[in-house]
C-alpha positions in Angstrom: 10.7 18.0 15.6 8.1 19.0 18.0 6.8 22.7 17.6 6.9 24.8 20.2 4.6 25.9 22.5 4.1 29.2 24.0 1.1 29.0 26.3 0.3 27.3 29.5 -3.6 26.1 30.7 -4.6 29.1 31.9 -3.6 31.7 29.4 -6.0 29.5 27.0 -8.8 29.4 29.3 -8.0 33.5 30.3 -7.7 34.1 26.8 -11.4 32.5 25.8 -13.0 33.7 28.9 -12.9 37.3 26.6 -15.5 36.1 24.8 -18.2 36.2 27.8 -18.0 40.0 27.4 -18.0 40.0 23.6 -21.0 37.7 24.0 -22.7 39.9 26.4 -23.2 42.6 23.7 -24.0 40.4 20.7 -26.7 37.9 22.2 -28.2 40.4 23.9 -29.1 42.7 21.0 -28.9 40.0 18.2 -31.9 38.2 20.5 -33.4 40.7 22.3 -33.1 44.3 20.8 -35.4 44.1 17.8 -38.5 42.8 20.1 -37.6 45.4 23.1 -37.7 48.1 20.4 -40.9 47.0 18.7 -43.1 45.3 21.8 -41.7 47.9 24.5 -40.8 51.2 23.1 -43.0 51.0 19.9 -40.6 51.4 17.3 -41.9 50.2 14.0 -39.9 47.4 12.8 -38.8 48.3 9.2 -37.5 51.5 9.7 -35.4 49.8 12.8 -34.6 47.2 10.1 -33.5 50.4 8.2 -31.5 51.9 10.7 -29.8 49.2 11.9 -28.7 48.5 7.9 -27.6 52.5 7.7 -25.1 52.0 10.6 -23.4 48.7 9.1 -22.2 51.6 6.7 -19.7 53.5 9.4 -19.1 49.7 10.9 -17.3 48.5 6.8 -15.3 51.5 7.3 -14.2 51.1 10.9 -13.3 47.6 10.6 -10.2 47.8 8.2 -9.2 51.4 10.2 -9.3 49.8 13.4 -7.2 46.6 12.5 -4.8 49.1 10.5 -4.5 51.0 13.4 -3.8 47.8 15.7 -0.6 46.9 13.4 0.7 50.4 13.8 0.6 50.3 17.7 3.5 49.7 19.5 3.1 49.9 23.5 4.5 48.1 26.6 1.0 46.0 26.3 1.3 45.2 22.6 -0.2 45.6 19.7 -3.5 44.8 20.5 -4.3 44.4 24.5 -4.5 48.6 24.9 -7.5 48.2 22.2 -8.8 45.4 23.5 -8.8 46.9 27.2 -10.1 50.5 27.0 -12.1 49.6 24.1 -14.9 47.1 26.3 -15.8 50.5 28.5 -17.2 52.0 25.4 -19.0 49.0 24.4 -20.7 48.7 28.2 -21.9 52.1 28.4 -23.2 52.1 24.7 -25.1 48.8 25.6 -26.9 50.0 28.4 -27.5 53.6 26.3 -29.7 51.2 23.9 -31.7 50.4 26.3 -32.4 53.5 28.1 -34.1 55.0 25.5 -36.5 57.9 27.5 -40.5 57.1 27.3 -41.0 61.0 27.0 -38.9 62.1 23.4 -40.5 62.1 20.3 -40.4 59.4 18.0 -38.0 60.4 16.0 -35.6 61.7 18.8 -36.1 58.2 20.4 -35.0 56.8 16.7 -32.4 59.0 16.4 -31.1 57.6 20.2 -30.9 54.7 19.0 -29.1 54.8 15.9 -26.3 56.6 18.1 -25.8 54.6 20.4 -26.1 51.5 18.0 -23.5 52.7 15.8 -21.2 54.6 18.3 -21.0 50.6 20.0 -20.9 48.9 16.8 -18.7 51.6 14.8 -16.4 52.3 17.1 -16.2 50.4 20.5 -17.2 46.8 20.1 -14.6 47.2 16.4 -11.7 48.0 18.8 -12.5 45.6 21.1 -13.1 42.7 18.6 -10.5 43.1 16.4 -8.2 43.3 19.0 -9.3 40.3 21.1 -9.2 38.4 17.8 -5.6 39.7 16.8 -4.4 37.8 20.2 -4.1 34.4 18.0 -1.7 35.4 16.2 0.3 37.6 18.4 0.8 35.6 21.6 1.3 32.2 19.9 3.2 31.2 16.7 1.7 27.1 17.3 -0.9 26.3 15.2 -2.5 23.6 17.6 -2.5 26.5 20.3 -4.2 28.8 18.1 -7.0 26.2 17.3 -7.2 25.5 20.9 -7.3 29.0 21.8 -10.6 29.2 19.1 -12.1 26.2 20.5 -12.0 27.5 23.9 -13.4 30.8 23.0 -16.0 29.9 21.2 -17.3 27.3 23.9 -17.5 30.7 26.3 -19.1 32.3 23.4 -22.0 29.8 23.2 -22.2 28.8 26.7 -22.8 32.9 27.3 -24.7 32.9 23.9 -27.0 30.2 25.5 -27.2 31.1 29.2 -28.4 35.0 27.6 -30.8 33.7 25.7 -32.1 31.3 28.5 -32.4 33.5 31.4 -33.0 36.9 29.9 -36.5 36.2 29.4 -37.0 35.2 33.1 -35.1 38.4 34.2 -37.0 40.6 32.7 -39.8 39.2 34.3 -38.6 39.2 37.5 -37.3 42.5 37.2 -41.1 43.7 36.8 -41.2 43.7 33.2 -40.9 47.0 30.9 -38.3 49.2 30.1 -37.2 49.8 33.6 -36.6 45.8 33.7 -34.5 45.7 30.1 -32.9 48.5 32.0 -31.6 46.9 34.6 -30.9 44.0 32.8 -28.7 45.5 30.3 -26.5 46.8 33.5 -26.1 43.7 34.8 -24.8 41.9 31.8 -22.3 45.5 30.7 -20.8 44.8 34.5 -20.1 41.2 34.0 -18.7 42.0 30.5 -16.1 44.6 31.7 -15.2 42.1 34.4 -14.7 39.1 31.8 -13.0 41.9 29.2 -10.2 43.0 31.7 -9.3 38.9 33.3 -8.9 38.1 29.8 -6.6 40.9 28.7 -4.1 40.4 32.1 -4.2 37.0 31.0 -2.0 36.9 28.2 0.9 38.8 27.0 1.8 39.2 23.2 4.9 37.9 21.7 8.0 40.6 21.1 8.2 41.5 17.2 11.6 39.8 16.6 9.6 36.3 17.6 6.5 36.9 15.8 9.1 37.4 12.2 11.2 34.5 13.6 14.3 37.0 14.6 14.8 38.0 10.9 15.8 41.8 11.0 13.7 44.3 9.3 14.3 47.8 8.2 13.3 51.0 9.7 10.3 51.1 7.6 9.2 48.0 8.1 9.3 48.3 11.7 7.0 51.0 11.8 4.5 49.5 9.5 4.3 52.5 7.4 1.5 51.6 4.8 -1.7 53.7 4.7 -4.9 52.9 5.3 -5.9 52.2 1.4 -2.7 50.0 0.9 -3.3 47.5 3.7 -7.0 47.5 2.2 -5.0 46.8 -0.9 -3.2 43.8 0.6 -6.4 42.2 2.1 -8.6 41.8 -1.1 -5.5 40.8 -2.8 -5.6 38.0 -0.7 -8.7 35.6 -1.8 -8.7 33.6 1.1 -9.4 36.6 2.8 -12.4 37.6 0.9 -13.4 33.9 1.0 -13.0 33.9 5.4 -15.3 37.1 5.1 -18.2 35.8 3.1 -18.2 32.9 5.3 -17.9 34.3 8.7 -20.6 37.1 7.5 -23.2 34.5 6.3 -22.0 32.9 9.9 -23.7 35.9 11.3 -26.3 36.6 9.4 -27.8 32.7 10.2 -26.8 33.2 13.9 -28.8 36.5 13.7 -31.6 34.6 11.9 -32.2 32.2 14.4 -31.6 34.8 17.5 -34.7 36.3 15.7 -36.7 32.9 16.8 -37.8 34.9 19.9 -40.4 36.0 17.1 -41.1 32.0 15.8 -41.7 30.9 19.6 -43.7 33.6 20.4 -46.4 33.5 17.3 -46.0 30.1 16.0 -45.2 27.9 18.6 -46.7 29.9 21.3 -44.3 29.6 24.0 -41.5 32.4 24.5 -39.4 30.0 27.0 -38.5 27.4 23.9 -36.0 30.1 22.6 -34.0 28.7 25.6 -34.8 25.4 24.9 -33.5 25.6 21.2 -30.7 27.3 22.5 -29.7 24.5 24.2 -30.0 22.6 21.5 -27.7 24.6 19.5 -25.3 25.4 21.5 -24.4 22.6 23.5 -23.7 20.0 20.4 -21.4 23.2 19.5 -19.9 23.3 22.8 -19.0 19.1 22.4 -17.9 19.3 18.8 -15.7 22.2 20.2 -14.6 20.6 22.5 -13.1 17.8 20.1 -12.0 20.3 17.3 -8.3 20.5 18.2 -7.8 16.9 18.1 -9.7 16.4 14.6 -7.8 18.9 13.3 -4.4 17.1 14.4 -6.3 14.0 13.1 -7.3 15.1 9.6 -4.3 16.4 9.2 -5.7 20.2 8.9 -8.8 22.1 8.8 -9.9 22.1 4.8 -11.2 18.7 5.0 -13.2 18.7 8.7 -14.6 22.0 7.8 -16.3 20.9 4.7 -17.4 17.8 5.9 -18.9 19.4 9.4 -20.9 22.5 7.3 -22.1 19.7 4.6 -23.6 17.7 7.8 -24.9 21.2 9.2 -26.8 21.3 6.1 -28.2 18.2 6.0 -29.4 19.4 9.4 -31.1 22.5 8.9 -32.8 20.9 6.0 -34.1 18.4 8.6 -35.4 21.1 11.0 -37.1 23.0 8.0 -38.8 19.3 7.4 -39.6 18.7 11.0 -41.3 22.2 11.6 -43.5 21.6 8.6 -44.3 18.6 10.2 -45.0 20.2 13.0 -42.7 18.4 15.6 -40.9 19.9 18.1 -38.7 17.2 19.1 -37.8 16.2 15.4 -36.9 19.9 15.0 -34.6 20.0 18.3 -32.8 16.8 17.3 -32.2 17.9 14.0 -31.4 21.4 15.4 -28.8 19.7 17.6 -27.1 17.1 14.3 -26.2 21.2 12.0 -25.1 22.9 15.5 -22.5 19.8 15.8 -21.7 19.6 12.2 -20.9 23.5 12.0 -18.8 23.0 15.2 -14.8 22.5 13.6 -15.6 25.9 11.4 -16.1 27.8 15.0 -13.0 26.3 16.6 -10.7 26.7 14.3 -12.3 30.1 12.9 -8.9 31.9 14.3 -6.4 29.7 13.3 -7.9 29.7 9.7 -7.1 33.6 9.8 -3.6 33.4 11.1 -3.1 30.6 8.2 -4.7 33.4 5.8 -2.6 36.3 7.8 0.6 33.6 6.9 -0.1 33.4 3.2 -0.4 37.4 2.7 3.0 37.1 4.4 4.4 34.5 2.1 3.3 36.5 -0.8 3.8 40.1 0.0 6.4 40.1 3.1 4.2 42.2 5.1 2.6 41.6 8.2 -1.2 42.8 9.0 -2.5 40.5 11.6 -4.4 43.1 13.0 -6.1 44.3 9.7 -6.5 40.5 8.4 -8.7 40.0 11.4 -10.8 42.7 10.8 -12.7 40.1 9.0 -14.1 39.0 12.3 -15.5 42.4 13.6 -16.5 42.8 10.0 -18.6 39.5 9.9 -20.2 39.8 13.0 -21.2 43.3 12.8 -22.1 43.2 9.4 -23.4 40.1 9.3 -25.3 40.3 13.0 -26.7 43.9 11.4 -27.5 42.8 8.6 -30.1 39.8 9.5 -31.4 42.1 12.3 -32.1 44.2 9.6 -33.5 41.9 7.1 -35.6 40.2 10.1 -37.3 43.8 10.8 -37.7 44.9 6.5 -38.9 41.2 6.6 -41.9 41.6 9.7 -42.5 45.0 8.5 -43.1 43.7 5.2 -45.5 40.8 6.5 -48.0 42.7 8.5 -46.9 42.6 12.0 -48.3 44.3 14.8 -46.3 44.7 17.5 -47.3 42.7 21.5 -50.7 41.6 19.3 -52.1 38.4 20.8 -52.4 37.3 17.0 -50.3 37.8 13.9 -52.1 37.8 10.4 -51.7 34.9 7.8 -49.0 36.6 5.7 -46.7 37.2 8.9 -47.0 33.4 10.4 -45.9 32.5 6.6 -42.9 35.1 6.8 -41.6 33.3 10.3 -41.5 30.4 8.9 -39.7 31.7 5.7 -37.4 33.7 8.3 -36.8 30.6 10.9 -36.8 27.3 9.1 -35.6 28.4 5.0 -33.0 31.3 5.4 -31.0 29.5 8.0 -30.6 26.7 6.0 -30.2 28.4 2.5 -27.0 30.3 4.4 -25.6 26.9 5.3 -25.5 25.7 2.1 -23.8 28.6 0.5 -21.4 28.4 3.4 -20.2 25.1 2.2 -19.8 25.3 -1.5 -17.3 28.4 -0.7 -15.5 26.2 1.9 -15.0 23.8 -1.4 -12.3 26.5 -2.3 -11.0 27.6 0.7 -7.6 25.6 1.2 -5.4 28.1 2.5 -3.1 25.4 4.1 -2.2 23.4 0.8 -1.7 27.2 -0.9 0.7 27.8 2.0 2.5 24.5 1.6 3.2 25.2 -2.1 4.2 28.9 -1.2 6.6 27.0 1.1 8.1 24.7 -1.2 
């Protein structure tokens, strides 16, 4: 029997068009803000690092309160559209607040502008908007092929935005006159496309009714209003290993995505041109962009994601391994090529990201009877906030720690060694812890056997 299907075309493509405005706020700063901050205000680059880590504090908290909060909503939008709506205006103005820091506070007041507006857009907006946006899968489709569609075709907006950012941002500022004033202007320009994306993709889609999402069985008073407290869906979640095992991975995800957004540094110093961050972006993100675009239909073909998942992150390995060889080497081709084989490899994981949750959301269903979608995809707010914090931060500690000077025509030994360490090694260390935990992570056959 065929399963049905709940979405035409252009819900899917609505749908992944969200993640232009997600992407709008996470390449810019994962690329961009730790070099505005240090070669254009003068911010010293370990205590940003410092900062930046001291806000991922509020962001663990937020996560699992926001994504408890979504299950416990109940409006003539949904669960999750009203968060993912209202939520993206908080997220633009805190953007552009980043980079409008004023030339004439103090040091520490400019610090201290920073670290608001950082964690009042991490924290609180961009958690709202996330979690919500990635709560969608599992509330406006019950088909698993649709879900892993829907991821595929989100996270080919999310690289092709990812890509075009970190292509033409350099150029803009540029022609924008250079400065703050440009990063200004910039930063407005990309919160205005975001809000536009944000909205489409919200009036795109409309979430299932309850009654479908628990396939009309007939709940109790209680368990329509969801009342569990904030502790006891936390409870439910790390009860739930798959869970923990989705949140390592899609946090070391982050971490190597904000690894290599850090490159702007490796261009600059080591291979002394700026412009090849676009050119490596290309290299990464269109192999993702194919291999995403052939992710559903592998996944139908391999009969499920456990198996194409492992095998794509063991070939991403093998990649980065290559590109750590080729920039020894000295070879800036060899590194692009081999750039290109782990972006394709790492592909299925991306695509099918979302439906791996909802099969996760499914088993803490199975076991417990209770729904969280909401809360169990905190885990992508969590991991991209987290994990994006988390290697800005280590990137600054990591400079800071090497000697560098910030806009010098010359970096000392020590840092050029450190960029290399930073670019070519932790990249492809992350990769390979990433696959030894997706050896475990077979939430499908654990369903099954629940099933059964």
């Amino acid at each position: 029997m065929q399963e049905k299907t709940y979405l035409k075309w252009y819900n899917k493509v609505g749908y992944g068009s969200g993640d232009i405005a997600g992407n709008v706020v996470y390449a810019l700063l994962s690329a961009f803000v730790m070099i505005f901050l240090t070669d254009t205000v003068g911010m010293n680059a370990g205590i940003v690092g410092t900062l930046i880590a001291v806000s991922k504090l509020f962001d663990g908290i937020s996560d699992i309160f926001f994504g408890s909060l979504i299950d416990k909503t109940n409006t003539k939008m949904g669960k999750a559209r009203p968060w993912m709506l209202y939520g993206y205006f908080g997220c633009a103005v805190c953007l552009v607040a980043i980079f409008c820091i004023p030339a004439d506070l103090s040091a520490t007041a400019q610090y201290a502008w920073f670290f608001i507006a950082y964690t009042l857009l991490n924290a609180g907006f961009y958690t709202a908007n996330n979690i919500a946006y990635s709560a969608l899968t599992a509330l406006i489709t019950k088909n698993n092929h649709e879900r892993v569609q829907m991821g595929s075709i989100r996270f080919m907006f999310a690289f092709g935005t990812s890509m075009l950012i970190q292509t033409i941002t350099v150029g803009l500022v540029a022609h924008f006159g250079g400065g703050a004033a440009a990063w200004r202007i910039v930063a407005i320009i990309y919160a205005i496309v975001g809000v536009i994306s944000n909205t489409l993709s919200v009036m795109s889609v409309k979430e299932l009714p309850p009654e479908e999402l628990t396939d009309g069985k007939t709940a109790g008073p209680q368990e329509k209003e969801e009342k569990y407290s904030l502790i006891d869906a936390f409870g439910l979640l790390i009860k739930n290993k798959y869970y923990l095992m989705i949140c390592a991975c899609y946090i070391l995800m982050q971490i190597y995505s904000a690894t290599l957004n850090m490159g702007i540094y490796y261009m600059t110093y080591v291979l002394k041109n700026a412009n090849l961050l676009g050119v490596f972006s290309w290299a990464i993100n269109i192999p993702m962009i194919v291999g995403l675009l052939f992710t559903p239909t592998l996944v139908a073909k391999w009969g499920g994601m456990y198996k194409l998942n492992l095998t794509g992150y063991t070939l991403g390995t093998i990649g980065r391994l290559g590109v750590v060889i080729a920039g020894y080497l000295g070879s800036v081709p060899l590194m692009l090529a081999c750039t290109a084989v782990a972006a394709l490899g790492m592909s299925p994981l991306q695509g099918d990201m979302n439906a791996l949750i909802a099969t996760c959301s499914e088993y803490t269903y199975q076991t417990t009877g209770k729904r969280v979608d909401g809360t169990m995809y905190s885990c992508t707010s969590l991991g991209t906030k987290l994990g994006g914090g988390i290697g800005t931060a280590l990137a600054g500690w990591l400079l800071a720690l090497s000697g560098y000077v910030g806009g010098a025509a010359e970096q000392s030994a020590s840092c050029m060694n450190m960029l290399h360490i930073m670019y070519l090694w932790m990249p492809m260390c992350f990769n390979l812890v990433i696959t030894l935990i997706l050896t475990r992570l077979n939430v499908e056959a654990a369903n099954q056997k629940l099933k059964k």
